[in-house]
C-alpha positions as CSV (number, residue, x, y, z in Angstrom):
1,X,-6.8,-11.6,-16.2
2,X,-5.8,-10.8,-12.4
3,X,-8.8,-12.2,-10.2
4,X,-10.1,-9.3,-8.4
5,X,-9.8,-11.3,-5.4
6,X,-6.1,-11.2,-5.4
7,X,-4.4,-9.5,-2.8
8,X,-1.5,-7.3,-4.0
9,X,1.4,-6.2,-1.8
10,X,4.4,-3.5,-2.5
11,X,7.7,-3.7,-0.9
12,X,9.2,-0.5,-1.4
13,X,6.9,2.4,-2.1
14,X,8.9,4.9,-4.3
15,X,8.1,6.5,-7.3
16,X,7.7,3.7,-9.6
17,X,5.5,2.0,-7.1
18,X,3.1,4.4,-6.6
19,X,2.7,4.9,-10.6
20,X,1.5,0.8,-10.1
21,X,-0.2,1.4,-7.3
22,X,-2.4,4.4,-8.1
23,X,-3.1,3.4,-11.6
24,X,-4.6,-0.1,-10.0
25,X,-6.4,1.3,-7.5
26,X,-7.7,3.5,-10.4
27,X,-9.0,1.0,-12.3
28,X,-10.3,-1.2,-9.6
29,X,-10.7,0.4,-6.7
30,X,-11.8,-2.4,-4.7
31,X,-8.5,-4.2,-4.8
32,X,-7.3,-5.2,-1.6
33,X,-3.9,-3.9,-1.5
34,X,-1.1,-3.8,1.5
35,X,2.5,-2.0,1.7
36,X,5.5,-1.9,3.5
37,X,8.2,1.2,3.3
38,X,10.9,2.2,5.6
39,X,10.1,5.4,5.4
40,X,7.4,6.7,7.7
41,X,6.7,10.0,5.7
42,X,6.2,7.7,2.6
43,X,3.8,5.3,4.3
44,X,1.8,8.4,5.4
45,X,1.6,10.2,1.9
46,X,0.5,6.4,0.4
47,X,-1.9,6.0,3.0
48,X,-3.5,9.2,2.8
49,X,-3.4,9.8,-1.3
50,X,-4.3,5.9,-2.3
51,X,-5.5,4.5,0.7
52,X,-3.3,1.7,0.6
53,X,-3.1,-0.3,4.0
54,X,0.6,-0.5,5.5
55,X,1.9,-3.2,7.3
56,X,5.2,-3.3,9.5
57,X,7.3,-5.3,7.8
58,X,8.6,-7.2,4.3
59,X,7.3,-10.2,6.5
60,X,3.7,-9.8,7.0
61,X,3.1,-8.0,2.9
62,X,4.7,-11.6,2.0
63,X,2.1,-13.6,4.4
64,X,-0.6,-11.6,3.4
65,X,-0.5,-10.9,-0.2
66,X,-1.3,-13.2,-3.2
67,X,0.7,-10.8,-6.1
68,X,4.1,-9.2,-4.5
69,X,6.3,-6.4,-5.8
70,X,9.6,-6.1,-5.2
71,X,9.8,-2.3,-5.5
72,X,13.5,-1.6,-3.8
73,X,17.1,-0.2,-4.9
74,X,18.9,-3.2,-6.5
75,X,20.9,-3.8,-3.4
76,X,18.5,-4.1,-0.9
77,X,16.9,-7.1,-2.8
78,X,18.8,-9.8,-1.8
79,X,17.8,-8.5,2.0
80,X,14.1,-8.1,1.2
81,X,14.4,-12.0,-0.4
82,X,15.5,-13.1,3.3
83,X,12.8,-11.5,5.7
84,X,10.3,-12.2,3.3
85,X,11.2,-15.9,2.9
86,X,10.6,-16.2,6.4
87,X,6.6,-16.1,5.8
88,X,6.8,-19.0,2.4
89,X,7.2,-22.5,4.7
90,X,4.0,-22.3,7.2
91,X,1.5,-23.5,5.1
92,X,1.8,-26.0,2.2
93,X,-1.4,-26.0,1.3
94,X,-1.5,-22.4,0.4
95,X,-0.3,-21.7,-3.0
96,X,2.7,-19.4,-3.2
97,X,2.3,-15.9,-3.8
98,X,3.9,-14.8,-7.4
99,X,7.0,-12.4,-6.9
100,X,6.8,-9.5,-9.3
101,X,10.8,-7.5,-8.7
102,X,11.3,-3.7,-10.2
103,X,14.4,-3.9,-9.1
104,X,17.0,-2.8,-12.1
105,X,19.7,-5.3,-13.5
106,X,18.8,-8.0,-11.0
107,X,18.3,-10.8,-13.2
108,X,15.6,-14.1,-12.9
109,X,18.5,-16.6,-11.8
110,X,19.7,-14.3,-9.3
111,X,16.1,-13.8,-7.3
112,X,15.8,-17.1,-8.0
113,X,18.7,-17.9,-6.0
114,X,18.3,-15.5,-3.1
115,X,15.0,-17.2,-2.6
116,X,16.2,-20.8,-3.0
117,X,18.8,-20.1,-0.5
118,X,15.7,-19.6,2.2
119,X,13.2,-21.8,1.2
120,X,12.4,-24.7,3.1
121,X,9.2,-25.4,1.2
122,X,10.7,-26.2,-2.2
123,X,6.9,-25.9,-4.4
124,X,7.1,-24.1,-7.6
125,X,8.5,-20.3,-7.2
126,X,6.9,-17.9,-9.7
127,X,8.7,-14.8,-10.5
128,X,8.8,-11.6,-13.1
129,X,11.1,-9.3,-13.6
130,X,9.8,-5.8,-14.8
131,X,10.8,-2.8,-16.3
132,X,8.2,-0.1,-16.0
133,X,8.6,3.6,-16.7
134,X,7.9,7.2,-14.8
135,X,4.8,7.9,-16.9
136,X,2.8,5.1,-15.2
137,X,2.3,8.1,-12.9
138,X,-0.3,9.2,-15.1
139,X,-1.5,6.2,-16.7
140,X,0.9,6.6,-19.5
141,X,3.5,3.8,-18.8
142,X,5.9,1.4,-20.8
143,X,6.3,-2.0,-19.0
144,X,8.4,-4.5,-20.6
145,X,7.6,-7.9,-18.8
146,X,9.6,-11.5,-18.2
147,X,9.7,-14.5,-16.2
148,X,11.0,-17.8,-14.8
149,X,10.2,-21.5,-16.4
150,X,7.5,-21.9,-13.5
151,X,5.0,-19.0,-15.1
152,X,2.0,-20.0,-16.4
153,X,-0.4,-18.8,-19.2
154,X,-2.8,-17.9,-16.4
155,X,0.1,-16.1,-14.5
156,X,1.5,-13.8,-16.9
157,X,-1.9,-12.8,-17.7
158,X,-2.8,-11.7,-14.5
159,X,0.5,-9.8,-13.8
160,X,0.0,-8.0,-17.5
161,X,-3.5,-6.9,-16.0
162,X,-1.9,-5.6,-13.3
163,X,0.6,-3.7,-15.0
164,X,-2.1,-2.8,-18.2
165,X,-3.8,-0.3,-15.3
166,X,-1.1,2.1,-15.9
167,X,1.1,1.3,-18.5
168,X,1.4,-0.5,-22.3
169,X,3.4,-4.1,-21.8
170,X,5.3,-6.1,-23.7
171,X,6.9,-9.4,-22.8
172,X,10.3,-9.9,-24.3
173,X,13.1,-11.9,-23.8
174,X,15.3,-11.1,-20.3
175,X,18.1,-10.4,-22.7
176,X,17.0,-7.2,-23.7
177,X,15.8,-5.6,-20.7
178,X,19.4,-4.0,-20.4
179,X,18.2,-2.1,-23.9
180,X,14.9,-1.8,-22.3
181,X,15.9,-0.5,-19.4
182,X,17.9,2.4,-21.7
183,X,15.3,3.1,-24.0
184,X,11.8,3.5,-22.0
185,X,13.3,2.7,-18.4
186,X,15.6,6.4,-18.8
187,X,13.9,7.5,-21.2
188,X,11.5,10.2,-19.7
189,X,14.6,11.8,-18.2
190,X,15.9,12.1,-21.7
191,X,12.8,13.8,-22.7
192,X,12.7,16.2,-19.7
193,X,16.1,17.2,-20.7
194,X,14.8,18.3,-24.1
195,X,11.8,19.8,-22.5
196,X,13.7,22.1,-19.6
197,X,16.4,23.0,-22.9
198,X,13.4,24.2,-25.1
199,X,12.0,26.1,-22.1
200,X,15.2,27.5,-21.4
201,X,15.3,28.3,-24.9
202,X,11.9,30.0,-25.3
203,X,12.7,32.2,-21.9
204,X,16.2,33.2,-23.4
205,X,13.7,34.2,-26.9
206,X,11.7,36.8,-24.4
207,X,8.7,34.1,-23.8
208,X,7.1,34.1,-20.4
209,X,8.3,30.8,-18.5
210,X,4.8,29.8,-18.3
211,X,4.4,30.3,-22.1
212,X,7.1,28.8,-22.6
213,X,6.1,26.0,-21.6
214,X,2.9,25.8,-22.5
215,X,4.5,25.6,-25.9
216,X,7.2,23.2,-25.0
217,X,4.6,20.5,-23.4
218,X,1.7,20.8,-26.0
219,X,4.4,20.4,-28.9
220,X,5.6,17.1,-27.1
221,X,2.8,15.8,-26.4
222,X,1.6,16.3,-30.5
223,X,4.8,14.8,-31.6
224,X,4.2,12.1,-30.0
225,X,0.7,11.2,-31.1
226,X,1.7,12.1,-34.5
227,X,4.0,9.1,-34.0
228,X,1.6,6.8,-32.7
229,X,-1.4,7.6,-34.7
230,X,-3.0,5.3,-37.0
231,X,-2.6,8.1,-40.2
232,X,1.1,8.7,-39.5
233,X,2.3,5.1,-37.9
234,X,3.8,4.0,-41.5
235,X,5.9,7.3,-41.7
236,X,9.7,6.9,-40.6
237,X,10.7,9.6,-37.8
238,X,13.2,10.7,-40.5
239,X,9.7,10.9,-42.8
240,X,8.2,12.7,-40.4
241,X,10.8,15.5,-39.2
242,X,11.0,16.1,-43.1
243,X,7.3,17.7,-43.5
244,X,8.4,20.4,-40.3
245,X,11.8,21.0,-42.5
246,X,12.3,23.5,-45.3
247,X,15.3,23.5,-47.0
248,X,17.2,26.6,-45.4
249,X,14.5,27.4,-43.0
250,X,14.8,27.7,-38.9
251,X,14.2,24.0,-38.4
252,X,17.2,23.0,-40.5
253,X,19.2,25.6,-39.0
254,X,18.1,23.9,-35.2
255,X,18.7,20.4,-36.5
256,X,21.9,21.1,-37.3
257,X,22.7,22.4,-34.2
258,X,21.2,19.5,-32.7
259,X,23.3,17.2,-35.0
260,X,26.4,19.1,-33.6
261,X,25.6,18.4,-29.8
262,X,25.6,14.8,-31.0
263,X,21.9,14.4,-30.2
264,X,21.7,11.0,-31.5
């Protein structure tokens, strides 16, 4: 479990970061927790909505921080790697803090390297990579979780804690965090795309656009815990679709259409 002593520290503060961050600070507020964005309107609207402490620099979140996020674009990590590399060789009695990067398709060995590149102090380097989702913006997350050689039981447990604040998590294998990334990284965008073309649908059918989705959200949101529920969880999708489908009905008539578009 993450000791509630542990500092934690963001680089980057976009949207996936701030899903982390607030659903932390949700569950335990008294986390001590530091950030550092480029962006000065960003560091005021983290400061004022979570009350997250920003510091000036990759630097002083690295000195200062026992759990760090890399939470950057892919190609600003080997840059982040460098400054904050320049707080690791003061003190070697101080354990390393645990690297924790967001950052998409940048793989173990690589951060690896960009940090063994700086290094002077050559202790034991702990890093994860992570893949976590939108929905951790309310609580609702998918985190798939993996990490170098140097992790420890103790470790892995207290990053899942972090992470278990706002998302589900899974530890897999680093070869399928491509698929992962796919699948639950993309994935809300998929679903927003059927959401704003049922919408559009219901507005075109001479429903309100606040009716329309009313309807549009509820009926996601039911199909989903249909899905996950304990009653329905041994029923295939396929199964499932089946009891909303009468031979010849509307339904068929859409899944067809759907099946035309290529839909899956």
């Amino acid at each position: 479990m993450s000791n509630k002593d542990d500092v934690v520290g963001f680089i980057g503060a976009g949207n996936m970061a701030y899903g982390l961050m607030k659903g932390l600070l949700r569950a335990r507020p008294e986390t001590k927790m530091y950030f550092f964005d480029p962006d000065e309107k960003r560091v005021n609207f983290i400061k004022k909505s979570l009350g997250a402490v920003p510091l000036k620099s990759e630097e002083m979140v690295t000195s200062s921080c026992d759990v760090i996020f890399i939470a950057t674009k892919p190609n600003y990590v080997k840059d982040v790697i460098t400054k904050s590399s320049k707080a690791l060789g003061g003190n070697s009695k101080k354990p390393l803090p645990i690297f924790v990067s967001i950052a998409g398709g940048v793989k173990l060995e690589q951060l690896e390297k960009y940090f063994h590149g700086h290094l002077k102090d050559k202790r034991s380097l702990k890093i994860f990579r992570i893949m976590p989702n939108i929905n951790s913006l309310v609580g609702k997350g998918m985190s798939a979780m993996c990490y170098n050689s140097n992790v420890k039981k103790d470790d892995a447990e207290k990053i899942s804690s972090i992470l278990s604040a706002s998302s589900e998590v899974l530890i897999l294998d680093e070869k399928y965090f491509d698929a992962v990334t796919a699948l639950s990284g993309s994935g809300p965008a998929y679903v927003f795309l059927i959401a704003e073309g049922l919408i559009e649908a219901g507005i075109k059918l001479g429903l309100p656009k606040d009716v329309a989705k009313t309807l549009t959200v509820q009926t996601l949101l039911g199909a989903s815990e249909l899905l996950n529920s304990k009653e329905f969880s041994n029923m295939s999708t396929k199964e499932l679709k089946d009891m909303v489908t009468s031979p010849g009905g509307t339904t068929a008539h859409g899944l067809a259409k759907l099946e035309e578009g290529r839909i899956k």
